[in-house]
C-alpha positions as CSV (number, residue, x, y, z in Angstrom):
1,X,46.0,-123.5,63.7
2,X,46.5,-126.5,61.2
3,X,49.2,-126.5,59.3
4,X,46.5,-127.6,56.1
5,X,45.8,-124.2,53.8
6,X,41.9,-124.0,54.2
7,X,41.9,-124.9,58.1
8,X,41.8,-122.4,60.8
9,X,40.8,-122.7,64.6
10,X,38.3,-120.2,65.6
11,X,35.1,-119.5,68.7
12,X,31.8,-119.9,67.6
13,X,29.1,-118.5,69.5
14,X,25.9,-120.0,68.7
15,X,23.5,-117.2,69.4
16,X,21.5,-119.0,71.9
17,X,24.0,-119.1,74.6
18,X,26.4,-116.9,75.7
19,X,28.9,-119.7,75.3
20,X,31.9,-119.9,73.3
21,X,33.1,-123.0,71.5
22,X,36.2,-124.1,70.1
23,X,35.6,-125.3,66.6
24,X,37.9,-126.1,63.4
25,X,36.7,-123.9,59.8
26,X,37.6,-125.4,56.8
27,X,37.9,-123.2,53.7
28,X,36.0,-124.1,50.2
29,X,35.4,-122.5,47.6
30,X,31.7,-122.5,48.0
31,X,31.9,-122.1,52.4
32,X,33.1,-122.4,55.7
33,X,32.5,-125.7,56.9
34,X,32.3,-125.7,61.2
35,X,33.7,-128.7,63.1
36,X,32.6,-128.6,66.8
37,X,34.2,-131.3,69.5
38,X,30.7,-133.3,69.3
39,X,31.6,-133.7,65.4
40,X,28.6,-131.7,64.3
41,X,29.5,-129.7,61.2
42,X,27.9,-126.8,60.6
43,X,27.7,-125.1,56.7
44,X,28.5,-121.5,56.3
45,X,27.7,-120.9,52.8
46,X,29.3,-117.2,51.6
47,X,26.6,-116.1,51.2
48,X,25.4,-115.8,54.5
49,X,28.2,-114.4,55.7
50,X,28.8,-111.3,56.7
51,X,31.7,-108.9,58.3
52,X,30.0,-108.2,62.1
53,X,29.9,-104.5,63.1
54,X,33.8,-105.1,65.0
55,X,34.9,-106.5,61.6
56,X,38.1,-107.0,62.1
57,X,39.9,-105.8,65.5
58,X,42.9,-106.6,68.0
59,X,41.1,-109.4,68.9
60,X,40.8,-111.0,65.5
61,X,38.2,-111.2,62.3
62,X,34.6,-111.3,63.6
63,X,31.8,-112.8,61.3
64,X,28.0,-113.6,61.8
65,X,24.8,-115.0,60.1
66,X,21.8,-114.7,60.7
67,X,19.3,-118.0,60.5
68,X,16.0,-119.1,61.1
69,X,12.6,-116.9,60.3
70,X,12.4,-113.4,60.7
71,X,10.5,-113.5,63.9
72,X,12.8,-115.8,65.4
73,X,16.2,-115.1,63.7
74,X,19.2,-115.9,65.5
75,X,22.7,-114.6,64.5
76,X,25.6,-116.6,65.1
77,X,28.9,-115.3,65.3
78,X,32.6,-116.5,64.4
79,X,35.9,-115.6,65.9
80,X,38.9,-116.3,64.2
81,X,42.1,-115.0,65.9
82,X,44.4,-115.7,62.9
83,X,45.6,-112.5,60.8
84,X,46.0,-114.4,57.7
85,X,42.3,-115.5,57.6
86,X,40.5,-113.4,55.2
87,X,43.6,-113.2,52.8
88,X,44.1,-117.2,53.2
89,X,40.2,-117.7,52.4
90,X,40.7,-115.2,49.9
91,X,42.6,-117.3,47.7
92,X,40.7,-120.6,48.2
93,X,37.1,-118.4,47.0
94,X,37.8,-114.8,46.1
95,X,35.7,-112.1,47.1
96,X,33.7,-114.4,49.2
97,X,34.1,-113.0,52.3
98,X,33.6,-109.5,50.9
99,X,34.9,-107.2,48.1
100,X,37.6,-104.6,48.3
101,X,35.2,-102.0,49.8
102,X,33.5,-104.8,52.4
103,X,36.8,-106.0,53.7
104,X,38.5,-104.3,56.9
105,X,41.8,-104.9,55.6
106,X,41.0,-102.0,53.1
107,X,39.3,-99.6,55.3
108,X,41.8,-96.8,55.7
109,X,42.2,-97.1,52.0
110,X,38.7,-97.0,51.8
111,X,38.8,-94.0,53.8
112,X,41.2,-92.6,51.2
113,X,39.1,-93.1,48.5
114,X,36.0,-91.8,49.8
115,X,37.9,-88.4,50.7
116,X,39.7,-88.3,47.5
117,X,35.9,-88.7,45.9
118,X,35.0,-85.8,48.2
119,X,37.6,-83.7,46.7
120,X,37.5,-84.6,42.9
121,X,33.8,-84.9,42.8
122,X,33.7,-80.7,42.4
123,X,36.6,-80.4,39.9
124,X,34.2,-83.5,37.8
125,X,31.3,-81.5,37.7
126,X,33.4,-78.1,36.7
127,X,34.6,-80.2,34.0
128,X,31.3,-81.4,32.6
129,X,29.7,-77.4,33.2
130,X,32.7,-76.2,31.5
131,X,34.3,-78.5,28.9
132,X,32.1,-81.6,28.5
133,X,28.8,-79.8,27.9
134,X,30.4,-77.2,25.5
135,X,32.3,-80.1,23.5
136,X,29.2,-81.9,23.2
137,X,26.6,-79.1,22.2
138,X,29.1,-77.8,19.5
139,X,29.1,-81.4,18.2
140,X,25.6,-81.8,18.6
141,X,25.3,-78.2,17.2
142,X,27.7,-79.1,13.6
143,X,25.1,-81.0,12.7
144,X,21.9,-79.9,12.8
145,X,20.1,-79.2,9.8
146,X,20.1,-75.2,8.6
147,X,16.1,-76.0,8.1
148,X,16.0,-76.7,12.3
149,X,18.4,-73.8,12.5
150,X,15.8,-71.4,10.7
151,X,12.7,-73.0,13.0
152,X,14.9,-71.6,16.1
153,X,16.0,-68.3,14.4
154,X,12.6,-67.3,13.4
155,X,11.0,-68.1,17.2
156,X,13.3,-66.6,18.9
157,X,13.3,-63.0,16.7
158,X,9.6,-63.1,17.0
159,X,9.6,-63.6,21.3
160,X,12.6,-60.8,21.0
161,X,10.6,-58.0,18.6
162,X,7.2,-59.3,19.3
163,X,5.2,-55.7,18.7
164,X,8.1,-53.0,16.8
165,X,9.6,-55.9,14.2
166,X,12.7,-55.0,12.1
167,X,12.4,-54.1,8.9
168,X,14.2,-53.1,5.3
169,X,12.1,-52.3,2.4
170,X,12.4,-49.7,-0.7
171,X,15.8,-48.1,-1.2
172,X,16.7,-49.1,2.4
173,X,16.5,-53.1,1.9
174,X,18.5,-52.1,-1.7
175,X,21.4,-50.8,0.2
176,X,21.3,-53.4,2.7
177,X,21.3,-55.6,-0.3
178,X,24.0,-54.5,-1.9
179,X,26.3,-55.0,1.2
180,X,25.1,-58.0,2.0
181,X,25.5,-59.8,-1.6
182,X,29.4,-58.6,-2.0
183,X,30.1,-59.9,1.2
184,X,27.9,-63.4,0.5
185,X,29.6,-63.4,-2.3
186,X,32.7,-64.8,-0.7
187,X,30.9,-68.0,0.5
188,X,29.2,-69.1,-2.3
189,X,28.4,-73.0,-1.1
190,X,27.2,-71.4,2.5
191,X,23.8,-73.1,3.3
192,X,22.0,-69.6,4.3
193,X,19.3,-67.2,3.3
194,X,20.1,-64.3,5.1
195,X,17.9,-61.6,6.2
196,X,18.9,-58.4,7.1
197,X,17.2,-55.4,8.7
198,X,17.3,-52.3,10.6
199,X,15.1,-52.1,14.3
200,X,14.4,-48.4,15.2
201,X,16.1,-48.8,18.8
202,X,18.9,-45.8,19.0
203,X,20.8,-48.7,20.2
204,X,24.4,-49.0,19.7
205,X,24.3,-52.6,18.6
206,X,23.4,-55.7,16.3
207,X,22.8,-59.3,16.4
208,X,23.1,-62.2,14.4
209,X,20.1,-65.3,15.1
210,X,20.8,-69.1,14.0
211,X,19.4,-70.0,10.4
212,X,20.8,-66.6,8.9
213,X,18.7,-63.4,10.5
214,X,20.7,-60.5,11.4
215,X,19.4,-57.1,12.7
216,X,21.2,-53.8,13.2
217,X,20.1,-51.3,15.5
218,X,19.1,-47.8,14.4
219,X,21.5,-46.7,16.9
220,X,24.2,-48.0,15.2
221,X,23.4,-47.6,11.9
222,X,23.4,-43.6,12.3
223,X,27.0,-44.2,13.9
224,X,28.5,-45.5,10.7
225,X,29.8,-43.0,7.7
226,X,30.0,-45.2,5.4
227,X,28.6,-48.6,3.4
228,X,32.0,-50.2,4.4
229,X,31.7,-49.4,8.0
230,X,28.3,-51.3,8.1
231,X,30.0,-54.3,5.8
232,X,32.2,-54.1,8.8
233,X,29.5,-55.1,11.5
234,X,27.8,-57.2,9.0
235,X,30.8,-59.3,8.2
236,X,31.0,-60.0,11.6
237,X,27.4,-60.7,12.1
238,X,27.6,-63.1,9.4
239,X,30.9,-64.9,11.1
240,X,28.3,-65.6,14.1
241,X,25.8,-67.2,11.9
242,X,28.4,-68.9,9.4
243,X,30.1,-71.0,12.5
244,X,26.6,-71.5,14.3
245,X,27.7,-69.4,17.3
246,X,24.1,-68.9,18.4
247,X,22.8,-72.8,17.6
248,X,26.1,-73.6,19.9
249,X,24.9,-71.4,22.1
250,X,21.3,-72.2,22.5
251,X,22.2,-76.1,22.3
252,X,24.7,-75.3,25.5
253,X,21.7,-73.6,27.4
254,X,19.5,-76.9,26.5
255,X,22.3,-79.3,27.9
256,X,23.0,-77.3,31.0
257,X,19.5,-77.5,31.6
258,X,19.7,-81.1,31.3
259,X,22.6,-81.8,33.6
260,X,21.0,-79.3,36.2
261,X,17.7,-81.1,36.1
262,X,19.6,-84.5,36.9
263,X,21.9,-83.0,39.7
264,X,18.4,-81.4,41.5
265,X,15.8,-83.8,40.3
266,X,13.4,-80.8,39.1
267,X,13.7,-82.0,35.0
268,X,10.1,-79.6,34.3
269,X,11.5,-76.4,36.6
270,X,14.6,-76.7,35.0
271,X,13.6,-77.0,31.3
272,X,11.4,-74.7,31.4
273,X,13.5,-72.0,32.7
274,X,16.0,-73.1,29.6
275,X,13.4,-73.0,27.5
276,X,12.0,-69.4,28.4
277,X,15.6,-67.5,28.7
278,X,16.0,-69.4,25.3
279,X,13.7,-66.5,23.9
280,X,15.9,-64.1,25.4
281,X,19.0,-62.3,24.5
282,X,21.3,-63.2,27.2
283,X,21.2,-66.4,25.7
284,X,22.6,-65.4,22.2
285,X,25.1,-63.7,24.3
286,X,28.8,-65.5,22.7
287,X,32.0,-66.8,24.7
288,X,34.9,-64.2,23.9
289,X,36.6,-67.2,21.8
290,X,33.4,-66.8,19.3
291,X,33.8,-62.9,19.3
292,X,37.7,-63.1,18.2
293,X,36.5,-66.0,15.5
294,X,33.8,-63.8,14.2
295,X,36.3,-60.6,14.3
296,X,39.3,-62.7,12.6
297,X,37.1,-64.2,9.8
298,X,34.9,-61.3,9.3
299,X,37.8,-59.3,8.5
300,X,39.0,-61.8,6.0
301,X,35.8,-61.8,4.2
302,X,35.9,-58.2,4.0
303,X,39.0,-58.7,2.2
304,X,37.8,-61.5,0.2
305,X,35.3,-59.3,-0.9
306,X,37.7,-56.2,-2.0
307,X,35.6,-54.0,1.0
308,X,37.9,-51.2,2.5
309,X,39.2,-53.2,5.8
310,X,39.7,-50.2,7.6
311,X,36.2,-50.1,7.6
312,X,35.5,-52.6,10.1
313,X,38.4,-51.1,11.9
314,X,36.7,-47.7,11.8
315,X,33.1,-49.1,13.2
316,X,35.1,-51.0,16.2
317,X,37.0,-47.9,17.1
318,X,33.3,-46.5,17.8
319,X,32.0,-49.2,19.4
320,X,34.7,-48.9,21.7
321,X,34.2,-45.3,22.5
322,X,30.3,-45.8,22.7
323,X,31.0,-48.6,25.7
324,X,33.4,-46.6,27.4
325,X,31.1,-43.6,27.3
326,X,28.3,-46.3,28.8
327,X,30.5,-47.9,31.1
328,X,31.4,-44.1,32.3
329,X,27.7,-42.8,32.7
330,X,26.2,-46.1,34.4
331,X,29.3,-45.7,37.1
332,X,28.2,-42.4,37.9
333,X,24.4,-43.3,38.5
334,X,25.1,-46.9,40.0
335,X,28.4,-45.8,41.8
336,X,29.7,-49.1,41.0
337,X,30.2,-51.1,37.5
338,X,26.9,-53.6,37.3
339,X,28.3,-57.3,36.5
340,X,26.4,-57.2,33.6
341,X,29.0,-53.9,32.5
342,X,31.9,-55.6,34.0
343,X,31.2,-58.6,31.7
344,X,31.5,-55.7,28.5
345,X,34.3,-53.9,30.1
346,X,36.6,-57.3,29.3
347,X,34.6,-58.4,26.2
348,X,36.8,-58.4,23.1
349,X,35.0,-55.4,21.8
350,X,37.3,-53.3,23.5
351,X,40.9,-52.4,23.4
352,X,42.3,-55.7,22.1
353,X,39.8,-55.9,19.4
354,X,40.9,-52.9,18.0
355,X,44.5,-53.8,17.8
356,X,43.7,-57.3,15.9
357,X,41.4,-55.7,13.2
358,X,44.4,-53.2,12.8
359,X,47.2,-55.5,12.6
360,X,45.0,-57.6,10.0
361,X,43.9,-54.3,8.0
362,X,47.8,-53.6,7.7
363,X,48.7,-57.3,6.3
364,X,46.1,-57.2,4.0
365,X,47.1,-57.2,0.5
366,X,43.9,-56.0,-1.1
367,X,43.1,-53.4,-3.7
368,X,39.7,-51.9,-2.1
369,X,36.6,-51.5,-4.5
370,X,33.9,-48.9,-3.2
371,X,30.2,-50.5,-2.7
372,X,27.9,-48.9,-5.1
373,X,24.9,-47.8,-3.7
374,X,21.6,-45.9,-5.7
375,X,21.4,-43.8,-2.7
376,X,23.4,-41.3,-0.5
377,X,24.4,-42.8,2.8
378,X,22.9,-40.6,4.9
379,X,20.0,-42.1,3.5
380,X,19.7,-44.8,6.0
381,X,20.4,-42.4,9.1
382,X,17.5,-41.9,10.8
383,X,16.0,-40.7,14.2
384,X,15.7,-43.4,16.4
385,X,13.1,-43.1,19.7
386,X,12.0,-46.7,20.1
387,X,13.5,-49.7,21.9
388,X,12.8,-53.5,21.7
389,X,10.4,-54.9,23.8
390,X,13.4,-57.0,25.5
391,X,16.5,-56.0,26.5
392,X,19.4,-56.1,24.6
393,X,22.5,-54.8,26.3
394,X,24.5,-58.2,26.6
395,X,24.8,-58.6,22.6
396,X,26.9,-55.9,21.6
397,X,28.3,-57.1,18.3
């Protein structure tokens, strides 16, 4: 080896021959410059170049070209026995000879890398499934307009009660009215025109839709004893419209949808799948972080409004005994909890709920003013036969 930076002694085979000759490569920055005994030089621009299939062995560094036509190519190889050849070329033209991932010197931390990939590649895409897309579709979600919000409220309640559509008129809509204006009254700046009515299901239950449409199930309605144990649900209805649970949730369905249809390449099956469980309540179905929010600021606008808190406590306590009855009944049919039922069975609407809306009926420092109503209560019970066209189980309120 010369003792000069850039020179190195090497073999050169020329491709044509299965000889070897000695030869003398000298470094630039722009190739490797072959001297053979004759004197011939021959010009290796970096380009060219490339690590052989050996790479880099006992032996030494192997490279090749390949010249001449594609029918008549012929690939000449180097052999260069010195260690400190790539990192000595290296420094006279860097990267020419190969980047980190091309060079052997790096393979086992290649290797590293690619396994570490392997590994951290499934915790990346839990992380975009579970916080990016959230974080971004409540983003995306604070603001869209409340007239967009409305478009998407009112297509979704007609592909959910398309035939037996809610309704509130004469001295039921009144006492609907009533409830809902003292609790309103609390948000005066709030962007909504709400609309409130009663579906004959005898479902337990009630839902809020983006753009300010919330129904209440017979069912439930004839479980209540009282205006302020409806102002209850409906405060907490309200809570879902009022922090756009549903938009967030609908906007989350679209993005998933999105990043599915990139990971599988099938962007119309995909879509159109989001689009059609959209129109479906499963969809409207909210995270138990939404439930406690709605539950936690429902009960302060029932206090903000001067509405008996033990109301809402009163209507939850019911709720709860309604979905363990349910849980207890479909166990004995199915002989095992559906998933659907174990979902509920954790769900905020049970024990825990209970406790919060106590402990926050007991703080309360409010003197409670009765909702006036022209009518008796009992007014609004009624018999209840029907049920929605689509099912409804996974929205208890």
């Amino acid at each position: 080896m010369a003792a000069n930076l850039g020179v190195f002694r090497a073999w050169y085979f020329d491709g044509r021959t299965a000889n070897k000759h000695p030869v003398l490569i000298c470094a630039t920055a722009q190739s490797l410059t072959l001297r053979l005994k004759s004197g011939e030089a021959i010009e290796w621009p970096y380009p060219q170049i490339r690590l052989s299939p050996s790479g880099k062995g006992k032996s030494g560094v192997h490279l090749e070209r390949t010249t001449g036509d594609p029918v008549q190519s012929v690939t000449e190889q180097l052999l260069v026995e010195d260690p400190t050849f790539l990192d000595r070329v290296e420094a006279i033209a860097p990267d020419a000879l190969g980047s980190f991932w091309s060079r052997p010197k790096h393979a086992s931390s290649r290797r590293i890398l690619l396994w570490l990939a392997v590994v951290a590649i499934p915790f990346l895409l839990y992380g975009v499934w579970t916080l990016f897309i959230p974080a971004m579709a409540d983003r995306v979600a604070e603001n869209v307009p409340v007239e967009w919000e409305v478009k998407l409220g009112d297509t979704v309640h007609e592909s959910l009660f398309r035939g037996s559509p809610p309704t509130a008129v004469g001295v039921q809509k009144k006492m609907l009215d009533a409830i809902t204006q003292r609790l309103l009254a609390t948000v005066p700046d709030q962007p909504y025109d709400f609309r409130v009515s009663i579906h004959p299901s005898n479902q337990i239950n009630a839902l809020a839709l983006p753009g300010g449409i919330v129904v209440v199930f017979q069912g439930l309605v004839n479980q209540t004893e009282s205006p302020e144990e409806l102002a209850g649900v409906l405060a907490h209805e309200f809570q879902h419209v009022l922090r756009r649970h549903s938009t967030r949730g609908i906007i989350r369905q679209l993005a998933s949808g999105m990043f599915l249809s990139m990971m599988v390449g099938d962007a119309n099956g995909v879509m159109s799948g989001v689009l059609q469980t959209a129109g479906e309540l499963d969809s409207l179905r909210f995270s138990r972080s939404m439930e406690t929010e709605a539950d936690r600021e429902g009960m302060k606008m029932m206090v903000a409004a001067r509405i008996d808190p033990q109301g809402m406590v009163r209507v939850f306590e019911k709720l709860e005994k309604e979905e363990k009855k349910l849980l207890a009944v479909v166990q004995s049919e199915e002989g095992e909890v559906p998933e659907w039922m174990q979902y509920l069975s954790t769900h905020p609407a049970a024990g825990n709920r209970v406790k919060m809306l106590e402990k926050m009926s007991g703080n309360a420092d409010v003197s409670p003013e009765p909702i006036r109503l022209e009518a008796d209560w009992n007014t609004l019970h009624k018999k209840s036969t029907t049920t929605p066209q689509r099912e409804t189980r996974n929205s208890k309120p």
